[in-house]
Every structure is written in C-alpha cells, then in structure tokens.
PDB file of N, CA, C and O in Angstrom:
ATOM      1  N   UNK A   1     -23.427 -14.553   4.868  1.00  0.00           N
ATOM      2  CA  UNK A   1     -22.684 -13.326   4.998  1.00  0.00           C
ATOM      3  C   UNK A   1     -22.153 -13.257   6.429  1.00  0.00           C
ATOM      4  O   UNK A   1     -22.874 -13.466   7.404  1.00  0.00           O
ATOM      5  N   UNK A   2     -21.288 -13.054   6.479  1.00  0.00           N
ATOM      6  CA  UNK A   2     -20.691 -12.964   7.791  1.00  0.00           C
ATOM      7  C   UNK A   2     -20.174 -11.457   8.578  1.00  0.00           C
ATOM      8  O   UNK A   2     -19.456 -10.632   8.013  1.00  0.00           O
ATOM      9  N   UNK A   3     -20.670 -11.321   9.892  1.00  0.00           N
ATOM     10  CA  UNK A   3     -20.414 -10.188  10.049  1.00  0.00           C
ATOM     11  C   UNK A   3     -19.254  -9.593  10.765  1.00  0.00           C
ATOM     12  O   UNK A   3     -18.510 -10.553  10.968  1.00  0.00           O
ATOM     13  N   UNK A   4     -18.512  -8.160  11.424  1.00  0.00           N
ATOM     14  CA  UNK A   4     -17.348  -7.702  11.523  1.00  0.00           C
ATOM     15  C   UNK A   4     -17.908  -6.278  12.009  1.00  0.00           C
ATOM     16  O   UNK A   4     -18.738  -5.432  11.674  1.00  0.00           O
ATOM     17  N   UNK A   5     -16.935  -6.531  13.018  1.00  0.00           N
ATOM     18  CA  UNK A   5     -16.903  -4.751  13.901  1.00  0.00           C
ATOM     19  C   UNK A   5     -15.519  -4.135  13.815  1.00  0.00           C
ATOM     20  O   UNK A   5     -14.555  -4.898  13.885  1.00  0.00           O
ATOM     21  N   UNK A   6     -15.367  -3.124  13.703  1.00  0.00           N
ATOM     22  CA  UNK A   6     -14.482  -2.515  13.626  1.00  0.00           C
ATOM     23  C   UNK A   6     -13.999  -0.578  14.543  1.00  0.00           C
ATOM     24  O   UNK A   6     -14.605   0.451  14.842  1.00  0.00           O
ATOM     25  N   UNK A   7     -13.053  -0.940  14.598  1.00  0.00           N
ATOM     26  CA  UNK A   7     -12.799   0.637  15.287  1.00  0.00           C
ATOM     27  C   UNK A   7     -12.561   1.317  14.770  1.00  0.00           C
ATOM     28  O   UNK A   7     -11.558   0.998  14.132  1.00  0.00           O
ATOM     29  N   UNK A   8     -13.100   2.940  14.410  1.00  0.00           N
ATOM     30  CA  UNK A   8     -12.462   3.794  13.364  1.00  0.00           C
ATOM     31  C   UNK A   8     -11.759   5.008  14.313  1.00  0.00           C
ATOM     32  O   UNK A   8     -11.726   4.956  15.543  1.00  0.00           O
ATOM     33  N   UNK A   9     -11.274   5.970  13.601  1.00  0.00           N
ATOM     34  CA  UNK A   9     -10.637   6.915  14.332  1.00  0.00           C
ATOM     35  C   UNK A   9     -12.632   8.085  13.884  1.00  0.00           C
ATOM     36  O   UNK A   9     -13.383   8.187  12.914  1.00  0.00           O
ATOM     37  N   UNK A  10     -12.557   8.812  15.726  1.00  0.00           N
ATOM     38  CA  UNK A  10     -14.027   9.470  14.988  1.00  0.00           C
ATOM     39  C   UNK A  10     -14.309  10.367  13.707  1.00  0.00           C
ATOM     40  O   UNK A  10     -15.421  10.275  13.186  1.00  0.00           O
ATOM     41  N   UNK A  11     -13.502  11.101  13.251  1.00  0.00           N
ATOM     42  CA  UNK A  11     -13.154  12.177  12.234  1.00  0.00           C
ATOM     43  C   UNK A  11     -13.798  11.376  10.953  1.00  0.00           C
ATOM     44  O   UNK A  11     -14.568  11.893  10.143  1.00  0.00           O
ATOM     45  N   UNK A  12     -13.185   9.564  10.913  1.00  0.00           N
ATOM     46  CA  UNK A  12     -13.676   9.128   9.746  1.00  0.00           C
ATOM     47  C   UNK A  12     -14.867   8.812   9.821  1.00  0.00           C
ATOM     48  O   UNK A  12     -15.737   8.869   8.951  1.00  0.00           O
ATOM     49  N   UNK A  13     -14.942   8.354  11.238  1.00  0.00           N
ATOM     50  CA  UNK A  13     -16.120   7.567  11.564  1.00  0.00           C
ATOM     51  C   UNK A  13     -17.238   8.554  11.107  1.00  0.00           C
ATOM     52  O   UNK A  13     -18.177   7.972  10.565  1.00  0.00           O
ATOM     53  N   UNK A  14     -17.371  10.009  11.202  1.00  0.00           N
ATOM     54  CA  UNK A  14     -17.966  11.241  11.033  1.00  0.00           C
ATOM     55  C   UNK A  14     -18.158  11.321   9.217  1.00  0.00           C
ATOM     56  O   UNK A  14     -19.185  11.745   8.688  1.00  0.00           O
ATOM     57  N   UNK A  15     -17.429  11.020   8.757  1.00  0.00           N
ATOM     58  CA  UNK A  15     -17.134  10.991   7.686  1.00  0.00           C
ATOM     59  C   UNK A  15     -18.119  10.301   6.580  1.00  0.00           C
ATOM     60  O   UNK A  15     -18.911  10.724   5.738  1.00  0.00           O
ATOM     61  N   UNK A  16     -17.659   9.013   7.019  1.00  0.00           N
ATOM     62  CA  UNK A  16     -18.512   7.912   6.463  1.00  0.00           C
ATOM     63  C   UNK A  16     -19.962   8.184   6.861  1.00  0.00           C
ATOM     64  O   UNK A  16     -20.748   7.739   6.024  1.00  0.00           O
ATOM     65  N   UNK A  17     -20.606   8.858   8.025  1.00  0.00           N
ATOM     66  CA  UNK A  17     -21.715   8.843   8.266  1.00  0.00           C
ATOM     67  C   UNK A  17     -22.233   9.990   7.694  1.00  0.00           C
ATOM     68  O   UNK A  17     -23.415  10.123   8.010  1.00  0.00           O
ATOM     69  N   UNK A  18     -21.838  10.828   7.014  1.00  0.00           N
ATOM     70  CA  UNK A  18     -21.962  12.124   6.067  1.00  0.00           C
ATOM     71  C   UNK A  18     -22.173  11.575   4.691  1.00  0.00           C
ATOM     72  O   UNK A  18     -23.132  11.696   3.928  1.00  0.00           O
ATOM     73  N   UNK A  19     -20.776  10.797   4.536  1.00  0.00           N
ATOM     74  CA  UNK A  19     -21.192  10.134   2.974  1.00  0.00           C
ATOM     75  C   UNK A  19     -22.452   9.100   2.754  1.00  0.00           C
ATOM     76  O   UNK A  19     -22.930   8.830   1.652  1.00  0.00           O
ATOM     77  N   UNK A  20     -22.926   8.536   4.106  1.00  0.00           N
ATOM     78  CA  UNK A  20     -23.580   7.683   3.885  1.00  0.00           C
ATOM     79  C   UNK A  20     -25.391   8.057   3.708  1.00  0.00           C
ATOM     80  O   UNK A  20     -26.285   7.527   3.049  1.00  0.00           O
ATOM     81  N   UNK A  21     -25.341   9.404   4.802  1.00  0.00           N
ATOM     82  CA  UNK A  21     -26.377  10.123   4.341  1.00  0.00           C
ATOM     83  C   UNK A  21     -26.651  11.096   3.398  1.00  0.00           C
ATOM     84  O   UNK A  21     -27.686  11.754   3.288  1.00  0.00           O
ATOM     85  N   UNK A  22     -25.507  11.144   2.631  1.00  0.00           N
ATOM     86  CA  UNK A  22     -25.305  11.924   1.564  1.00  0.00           C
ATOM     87  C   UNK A  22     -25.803  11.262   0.593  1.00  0.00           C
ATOM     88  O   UNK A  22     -26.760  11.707  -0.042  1.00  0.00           O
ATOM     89  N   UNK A  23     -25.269  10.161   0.336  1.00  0.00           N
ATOM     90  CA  UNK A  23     -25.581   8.931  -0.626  1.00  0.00           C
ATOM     91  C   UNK A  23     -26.686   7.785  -0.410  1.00  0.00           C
ATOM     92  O   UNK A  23     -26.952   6.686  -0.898  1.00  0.00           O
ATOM     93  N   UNK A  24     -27.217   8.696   0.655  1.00  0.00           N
ATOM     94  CA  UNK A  24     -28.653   7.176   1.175  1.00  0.00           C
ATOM     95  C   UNK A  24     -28.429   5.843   1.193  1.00  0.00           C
ATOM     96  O   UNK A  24     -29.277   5.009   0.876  1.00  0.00           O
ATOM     97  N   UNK A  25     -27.054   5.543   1.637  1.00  0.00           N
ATOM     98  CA  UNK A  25     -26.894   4.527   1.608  1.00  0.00           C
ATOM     99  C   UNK A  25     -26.442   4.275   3.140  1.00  0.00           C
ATOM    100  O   UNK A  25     -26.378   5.245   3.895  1.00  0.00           O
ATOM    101  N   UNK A  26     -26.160   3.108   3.556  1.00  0.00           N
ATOM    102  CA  UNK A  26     -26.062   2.553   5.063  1.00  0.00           C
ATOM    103  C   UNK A  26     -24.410   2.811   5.036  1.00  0.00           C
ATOM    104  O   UNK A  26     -23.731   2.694   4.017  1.00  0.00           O
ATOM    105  N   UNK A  27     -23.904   3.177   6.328  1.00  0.00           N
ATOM    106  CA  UNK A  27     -22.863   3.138   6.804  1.00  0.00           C
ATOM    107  C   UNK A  27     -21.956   1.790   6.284  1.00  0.00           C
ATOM    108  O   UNK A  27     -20.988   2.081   5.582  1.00  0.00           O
ATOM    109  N   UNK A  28     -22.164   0.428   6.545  1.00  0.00           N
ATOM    110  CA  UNK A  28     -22.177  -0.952   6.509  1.00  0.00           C
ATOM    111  C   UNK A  28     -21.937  -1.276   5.083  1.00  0.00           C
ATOM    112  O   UNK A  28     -20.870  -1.782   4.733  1.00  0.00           O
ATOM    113  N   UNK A  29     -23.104  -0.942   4.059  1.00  0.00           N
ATOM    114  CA  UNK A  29     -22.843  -0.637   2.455  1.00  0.00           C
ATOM    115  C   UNK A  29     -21.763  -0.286   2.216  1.00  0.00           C
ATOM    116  O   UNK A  29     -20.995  -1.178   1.856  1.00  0.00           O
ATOM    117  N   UNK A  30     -21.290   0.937   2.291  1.00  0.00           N
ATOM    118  CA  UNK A  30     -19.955   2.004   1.826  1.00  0.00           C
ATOM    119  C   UNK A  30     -18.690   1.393   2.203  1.00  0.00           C
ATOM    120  O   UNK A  30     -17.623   1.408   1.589  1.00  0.00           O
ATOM    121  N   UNK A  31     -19.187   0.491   4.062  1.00  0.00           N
ATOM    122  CA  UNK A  31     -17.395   0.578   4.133  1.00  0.00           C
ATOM    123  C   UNK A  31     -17.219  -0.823   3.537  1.00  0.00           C
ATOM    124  O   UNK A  31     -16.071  -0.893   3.098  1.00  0.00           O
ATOM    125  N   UNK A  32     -18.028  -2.206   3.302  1.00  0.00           N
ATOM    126  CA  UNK A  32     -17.873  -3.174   2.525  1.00  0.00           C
ATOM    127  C   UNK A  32     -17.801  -2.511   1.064  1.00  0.00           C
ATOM    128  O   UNK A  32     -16.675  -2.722   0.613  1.00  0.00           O
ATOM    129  N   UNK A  33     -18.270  -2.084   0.531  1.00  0.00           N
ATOM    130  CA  UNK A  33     -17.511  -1.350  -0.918  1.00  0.00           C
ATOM    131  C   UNK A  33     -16.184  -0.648  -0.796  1.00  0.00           C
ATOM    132  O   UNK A  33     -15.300  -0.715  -1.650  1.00  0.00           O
ATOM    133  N   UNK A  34     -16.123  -0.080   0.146  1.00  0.00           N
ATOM    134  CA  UNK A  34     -14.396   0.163   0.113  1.00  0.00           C
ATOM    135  C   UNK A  34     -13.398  -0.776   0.617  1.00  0.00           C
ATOM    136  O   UNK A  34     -12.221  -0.422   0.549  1.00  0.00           O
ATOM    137  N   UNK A  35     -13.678  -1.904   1.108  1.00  0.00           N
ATOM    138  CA  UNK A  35     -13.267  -3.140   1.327  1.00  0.00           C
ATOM    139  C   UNK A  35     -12.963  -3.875   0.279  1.00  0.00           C
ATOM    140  O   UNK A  35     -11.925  -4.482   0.015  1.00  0.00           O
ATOM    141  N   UNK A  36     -13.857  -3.782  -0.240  1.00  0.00           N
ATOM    142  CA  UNK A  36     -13.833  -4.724  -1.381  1.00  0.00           C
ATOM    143  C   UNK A  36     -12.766  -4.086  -2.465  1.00  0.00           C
ATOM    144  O   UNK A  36     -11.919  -4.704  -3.111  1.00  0.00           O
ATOM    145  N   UNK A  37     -13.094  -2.454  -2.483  1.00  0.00           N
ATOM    146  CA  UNK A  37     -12.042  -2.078  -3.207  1.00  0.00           C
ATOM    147  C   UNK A  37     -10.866  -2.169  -3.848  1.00  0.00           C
ATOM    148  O   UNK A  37     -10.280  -2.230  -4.929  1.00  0.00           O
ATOM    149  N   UNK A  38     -10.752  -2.140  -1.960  1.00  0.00           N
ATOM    150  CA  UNK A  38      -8.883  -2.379  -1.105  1.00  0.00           C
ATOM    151  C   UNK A  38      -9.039  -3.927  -1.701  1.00  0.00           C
ATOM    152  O   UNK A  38      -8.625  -3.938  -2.860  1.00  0.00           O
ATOM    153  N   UNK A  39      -9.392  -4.916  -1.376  1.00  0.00           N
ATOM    154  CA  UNK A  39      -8.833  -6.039  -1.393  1.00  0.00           C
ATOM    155  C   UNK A  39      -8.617  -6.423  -2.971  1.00  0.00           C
ATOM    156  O   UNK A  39      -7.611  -6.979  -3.410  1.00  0.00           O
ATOM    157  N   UNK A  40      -9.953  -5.950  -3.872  1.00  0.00           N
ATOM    158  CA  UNK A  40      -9.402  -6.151  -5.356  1.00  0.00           C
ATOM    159  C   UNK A  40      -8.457  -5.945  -5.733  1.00  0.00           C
ATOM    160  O   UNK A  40      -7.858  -6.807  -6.376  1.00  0.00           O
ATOM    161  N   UNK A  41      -7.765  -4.364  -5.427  1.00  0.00           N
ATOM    162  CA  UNK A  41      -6.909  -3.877  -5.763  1.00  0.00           C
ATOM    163  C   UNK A  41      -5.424  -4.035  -5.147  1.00  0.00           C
ATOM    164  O   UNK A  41      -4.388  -3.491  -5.529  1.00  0.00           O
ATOM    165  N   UNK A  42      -5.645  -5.035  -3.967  1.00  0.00           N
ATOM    166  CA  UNK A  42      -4.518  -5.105  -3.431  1.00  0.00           C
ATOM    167  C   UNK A  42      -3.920  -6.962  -4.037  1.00  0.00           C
ATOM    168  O   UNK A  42      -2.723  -7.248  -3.997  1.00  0.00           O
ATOM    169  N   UNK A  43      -4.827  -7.829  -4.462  1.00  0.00           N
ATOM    170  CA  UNK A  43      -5.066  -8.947  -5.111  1.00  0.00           C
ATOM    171  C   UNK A  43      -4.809  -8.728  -6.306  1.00  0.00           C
ATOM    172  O   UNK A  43      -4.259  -9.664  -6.886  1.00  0.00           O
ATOM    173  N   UNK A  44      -5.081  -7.485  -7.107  1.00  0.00           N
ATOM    174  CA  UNK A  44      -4.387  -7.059  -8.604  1.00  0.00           C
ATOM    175  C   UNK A  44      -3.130  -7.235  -8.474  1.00  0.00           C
ATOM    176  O   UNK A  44      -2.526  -8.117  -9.085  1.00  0.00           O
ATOM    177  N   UNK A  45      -2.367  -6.100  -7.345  1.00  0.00           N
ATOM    178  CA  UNK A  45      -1.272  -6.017  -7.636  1.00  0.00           C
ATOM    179  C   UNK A  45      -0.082  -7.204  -7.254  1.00  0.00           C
ATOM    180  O   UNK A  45       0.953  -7.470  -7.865  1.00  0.00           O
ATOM    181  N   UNK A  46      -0.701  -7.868  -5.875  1.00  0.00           N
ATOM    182  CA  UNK A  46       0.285  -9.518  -5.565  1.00  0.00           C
ATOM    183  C   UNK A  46       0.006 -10.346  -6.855  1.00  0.00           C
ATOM    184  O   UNK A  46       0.801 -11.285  -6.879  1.00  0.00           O
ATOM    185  N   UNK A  47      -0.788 -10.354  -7.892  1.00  0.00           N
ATOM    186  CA  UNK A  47      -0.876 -11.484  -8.868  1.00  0.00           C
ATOM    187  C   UNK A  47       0.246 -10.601 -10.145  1.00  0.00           C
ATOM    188  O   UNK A  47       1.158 -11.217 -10.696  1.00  0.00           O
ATOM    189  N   UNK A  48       0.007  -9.391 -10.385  1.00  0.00           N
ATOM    190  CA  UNK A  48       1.439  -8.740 -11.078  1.00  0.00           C
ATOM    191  C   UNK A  48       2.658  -8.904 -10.423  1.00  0.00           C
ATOM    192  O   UNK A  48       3.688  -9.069 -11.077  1.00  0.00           O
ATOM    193  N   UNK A  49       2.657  -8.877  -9.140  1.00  0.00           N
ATOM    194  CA  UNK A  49       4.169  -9.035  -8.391  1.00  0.00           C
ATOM    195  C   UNK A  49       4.739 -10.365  -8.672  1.00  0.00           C
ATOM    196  O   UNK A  49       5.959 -10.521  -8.703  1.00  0.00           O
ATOM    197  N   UNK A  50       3.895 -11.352  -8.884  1.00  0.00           N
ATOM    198  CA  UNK A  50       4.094 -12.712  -8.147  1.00  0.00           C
ATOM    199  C   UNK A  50       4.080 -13.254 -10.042  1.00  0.00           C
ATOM    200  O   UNK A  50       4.597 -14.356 -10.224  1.00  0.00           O
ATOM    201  N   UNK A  51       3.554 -12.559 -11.277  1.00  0.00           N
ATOM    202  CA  UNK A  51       3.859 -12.875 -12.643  1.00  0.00           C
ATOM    203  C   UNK A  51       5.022 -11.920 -12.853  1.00  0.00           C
ATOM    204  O   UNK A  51       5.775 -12.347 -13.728  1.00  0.00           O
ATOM    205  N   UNK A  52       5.411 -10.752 -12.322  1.00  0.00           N
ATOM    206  CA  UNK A  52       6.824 -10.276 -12.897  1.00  0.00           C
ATOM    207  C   UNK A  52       7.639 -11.200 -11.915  1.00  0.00           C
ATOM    208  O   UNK A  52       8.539 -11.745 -12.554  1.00  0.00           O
ATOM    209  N   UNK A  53       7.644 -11.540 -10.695  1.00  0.00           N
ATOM    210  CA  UNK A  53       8.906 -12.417 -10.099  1.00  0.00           C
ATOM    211  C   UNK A  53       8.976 -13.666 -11.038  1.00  0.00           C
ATOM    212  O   UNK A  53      10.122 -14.054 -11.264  1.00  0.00           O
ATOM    213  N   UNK A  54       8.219 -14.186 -11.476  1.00  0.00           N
ATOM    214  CA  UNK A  54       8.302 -15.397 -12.362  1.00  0.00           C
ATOM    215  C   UNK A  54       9.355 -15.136 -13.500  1.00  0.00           C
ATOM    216  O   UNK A  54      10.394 -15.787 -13.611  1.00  0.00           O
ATOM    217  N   UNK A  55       8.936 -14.021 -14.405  1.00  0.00           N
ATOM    218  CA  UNK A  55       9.552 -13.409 -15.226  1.00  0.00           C
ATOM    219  C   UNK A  55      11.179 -13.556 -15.324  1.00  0.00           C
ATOM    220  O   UNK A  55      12.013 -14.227 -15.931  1.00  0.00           O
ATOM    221  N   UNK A  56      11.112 -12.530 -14.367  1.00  0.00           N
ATOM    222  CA  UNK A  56      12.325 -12.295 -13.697  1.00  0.00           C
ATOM    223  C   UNK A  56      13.213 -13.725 -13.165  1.00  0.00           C
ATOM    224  O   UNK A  56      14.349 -14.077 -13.484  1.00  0.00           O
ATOM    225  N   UNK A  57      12.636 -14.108 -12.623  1.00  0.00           N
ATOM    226  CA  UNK A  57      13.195 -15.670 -12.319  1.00  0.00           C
ATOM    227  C   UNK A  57      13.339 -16.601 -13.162  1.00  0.00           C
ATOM    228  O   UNK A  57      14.035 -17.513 -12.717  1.00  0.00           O
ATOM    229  N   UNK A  58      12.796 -16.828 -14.689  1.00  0.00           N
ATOM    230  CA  UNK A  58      12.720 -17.009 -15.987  1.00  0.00           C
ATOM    231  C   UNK A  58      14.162 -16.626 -16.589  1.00  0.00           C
ATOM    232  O   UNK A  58      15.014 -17.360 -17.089  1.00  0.00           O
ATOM    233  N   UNK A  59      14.157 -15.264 -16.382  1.00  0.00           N
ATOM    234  CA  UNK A  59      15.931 -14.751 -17.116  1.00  0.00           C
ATOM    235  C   UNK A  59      14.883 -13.809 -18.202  1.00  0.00           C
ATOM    236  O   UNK A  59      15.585 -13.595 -19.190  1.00  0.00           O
ATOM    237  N   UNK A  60      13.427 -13.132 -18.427  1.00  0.00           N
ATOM    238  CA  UNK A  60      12.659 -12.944 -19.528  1.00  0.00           C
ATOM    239  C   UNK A  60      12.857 -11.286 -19.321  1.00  0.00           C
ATOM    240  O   UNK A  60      11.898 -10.529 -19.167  1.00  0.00           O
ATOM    241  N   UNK A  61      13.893 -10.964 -19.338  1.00  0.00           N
ATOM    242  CA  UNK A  61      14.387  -9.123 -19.138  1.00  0.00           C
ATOM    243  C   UNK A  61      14.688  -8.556 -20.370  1.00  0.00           C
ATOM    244  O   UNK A  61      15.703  -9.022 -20.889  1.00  0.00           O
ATOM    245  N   UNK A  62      14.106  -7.682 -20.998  1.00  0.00           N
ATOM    246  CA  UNK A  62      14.320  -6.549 -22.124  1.00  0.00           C
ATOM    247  C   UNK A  62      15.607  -6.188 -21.779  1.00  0.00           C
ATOM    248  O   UNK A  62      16.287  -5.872 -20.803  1.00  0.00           O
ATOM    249  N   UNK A  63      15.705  -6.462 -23.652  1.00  0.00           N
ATOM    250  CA  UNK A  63      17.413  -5.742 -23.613  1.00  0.00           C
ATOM    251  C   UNK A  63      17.632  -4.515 -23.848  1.00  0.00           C
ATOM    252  O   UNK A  63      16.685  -3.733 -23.761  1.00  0.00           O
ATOM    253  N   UNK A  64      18.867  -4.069 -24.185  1.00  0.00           N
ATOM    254  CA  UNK A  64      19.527  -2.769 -23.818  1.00  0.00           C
ATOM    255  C   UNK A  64      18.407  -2.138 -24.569  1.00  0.00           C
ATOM    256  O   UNK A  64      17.565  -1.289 -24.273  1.00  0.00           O
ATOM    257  N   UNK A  65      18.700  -2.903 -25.751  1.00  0.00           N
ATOM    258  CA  UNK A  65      18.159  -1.824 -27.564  1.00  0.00           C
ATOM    259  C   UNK A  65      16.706  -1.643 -27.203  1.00  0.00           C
ATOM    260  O   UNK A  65      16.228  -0.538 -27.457  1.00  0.00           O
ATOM    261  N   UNK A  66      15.843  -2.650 -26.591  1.00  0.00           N
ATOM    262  CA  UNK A  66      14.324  -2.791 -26.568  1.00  0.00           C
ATOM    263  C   UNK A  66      13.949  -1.329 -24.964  1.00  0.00           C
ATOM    264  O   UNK A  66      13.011  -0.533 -25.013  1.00  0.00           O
ATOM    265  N   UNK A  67      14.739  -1.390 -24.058  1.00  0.00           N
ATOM    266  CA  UNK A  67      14.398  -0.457 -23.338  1.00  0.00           C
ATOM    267  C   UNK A  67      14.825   1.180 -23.827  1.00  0.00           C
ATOM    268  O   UNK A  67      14.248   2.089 -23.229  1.00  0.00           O
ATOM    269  N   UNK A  68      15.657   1.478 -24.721  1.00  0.00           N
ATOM    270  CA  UNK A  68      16.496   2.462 -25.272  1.00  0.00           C
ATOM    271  C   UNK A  68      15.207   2.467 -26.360  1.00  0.00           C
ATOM    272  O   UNK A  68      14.568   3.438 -25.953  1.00  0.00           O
ATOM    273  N   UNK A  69      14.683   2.086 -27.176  1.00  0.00           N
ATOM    274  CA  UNK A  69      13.808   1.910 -28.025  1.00  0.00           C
ATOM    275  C   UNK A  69      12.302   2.592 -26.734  1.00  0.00           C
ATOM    276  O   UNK A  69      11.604   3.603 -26.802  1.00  0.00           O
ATOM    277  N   UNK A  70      12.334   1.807 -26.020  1.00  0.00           N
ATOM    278  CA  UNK A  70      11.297   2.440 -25.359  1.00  0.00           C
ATOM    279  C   UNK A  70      11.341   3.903 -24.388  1.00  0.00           C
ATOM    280  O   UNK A  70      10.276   4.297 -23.912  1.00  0.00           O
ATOM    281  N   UNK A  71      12.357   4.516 -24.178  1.00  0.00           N
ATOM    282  CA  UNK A  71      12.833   5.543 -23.391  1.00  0.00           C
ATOM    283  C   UNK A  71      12.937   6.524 -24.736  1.00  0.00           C
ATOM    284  O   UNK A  71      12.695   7.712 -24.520  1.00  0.00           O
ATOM    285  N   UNK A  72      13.206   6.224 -25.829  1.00  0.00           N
ATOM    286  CA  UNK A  72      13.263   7.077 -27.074  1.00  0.00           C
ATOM    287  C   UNK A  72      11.378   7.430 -27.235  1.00  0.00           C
ATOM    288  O   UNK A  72      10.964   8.556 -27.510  1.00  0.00           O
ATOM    289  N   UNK A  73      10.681   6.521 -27.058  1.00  0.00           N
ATOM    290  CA  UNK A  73       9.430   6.517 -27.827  1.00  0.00           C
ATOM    291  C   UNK A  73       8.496   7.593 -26.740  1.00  0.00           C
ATOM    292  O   UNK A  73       7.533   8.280 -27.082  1.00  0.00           O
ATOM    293  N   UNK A  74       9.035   7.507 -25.507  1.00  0.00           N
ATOM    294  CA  UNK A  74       8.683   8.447 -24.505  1.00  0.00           C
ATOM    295  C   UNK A  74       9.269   9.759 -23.841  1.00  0.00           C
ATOM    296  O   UNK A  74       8.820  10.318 -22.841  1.00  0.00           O
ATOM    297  N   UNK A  75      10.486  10.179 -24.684  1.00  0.00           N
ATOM    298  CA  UNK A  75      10.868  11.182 -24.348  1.00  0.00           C
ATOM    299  C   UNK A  75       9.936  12.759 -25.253  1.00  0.00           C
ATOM    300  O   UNK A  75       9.076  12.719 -26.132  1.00  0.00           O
ATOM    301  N   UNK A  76      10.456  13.753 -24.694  1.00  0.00           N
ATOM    302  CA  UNK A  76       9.750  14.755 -25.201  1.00  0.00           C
ATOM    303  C   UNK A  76      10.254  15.592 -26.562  1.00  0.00           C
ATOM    304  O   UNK A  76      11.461  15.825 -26.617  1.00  0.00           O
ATOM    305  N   UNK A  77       9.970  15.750 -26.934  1.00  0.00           N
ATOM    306  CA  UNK A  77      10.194  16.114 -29.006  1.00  0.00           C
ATOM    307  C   UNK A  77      11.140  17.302 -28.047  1.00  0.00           C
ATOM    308  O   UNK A  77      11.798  18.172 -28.618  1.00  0.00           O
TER     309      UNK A  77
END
C-alpha cells in the first residue's frame, strides 16, 4: 500500500474529521473511499467516451426515424 499527503482547504478538512468521527471511521479510510469513488467513476465514464468515439468513428449513428421513434416514446401524453 502506498502512502500520500495531501492539502485540503480547512472547512473540508473540518469536515471529514466530523464525518469520520461520526462514522468511527479514520480520516485516511473515508478520503481513500472517496478516491476510489472519483476514480471509478471517472474510469466509467473515459471507457463510454472512448466506446461512443469508436461508434461514431464507425459511421454507427441512429437514424432520423429511430431517434423520432425515440423522442415520441419520451414525450409527455
């Protein structure tokens, strides 16, 4: 495991040390879980970016009727 320091602004820094005794858990715990968060979720979305550019670069674009079909199926009665 490798370790990492970081600078927070104090307000959060205050923050996290509220949630962390709130939640009995270590300061260190919480912000590697919200790390991990961020990075899952930021790794979700470059692997969708990087399969619709393919797509797209393919020529694989819904036509008129199929998006009109779908803008019908979501409009409001």
């Amino acid at each position: 495991m490798s370790m990492m320091s970081m600078r927070l602004p104090d307000e959060l820094s205050q923050q996290l040390e509220a949630l962390a005794v709130a939640t009995g858990r270590t300061k260190s715990y919480l912000a590697g879980q919200a790390i991990r968060a961020f990075v899952e979720q930021e790794a979700w979305q470059i692997k969708e970016i990087k399969a619709a550019l393919q797509e797209a670069d393919a020529g694989d674009f819904a036509s008129d009727e199929e998006v009109a079909a779908l803008s019908a199926k979501w409009q409001a009665p």
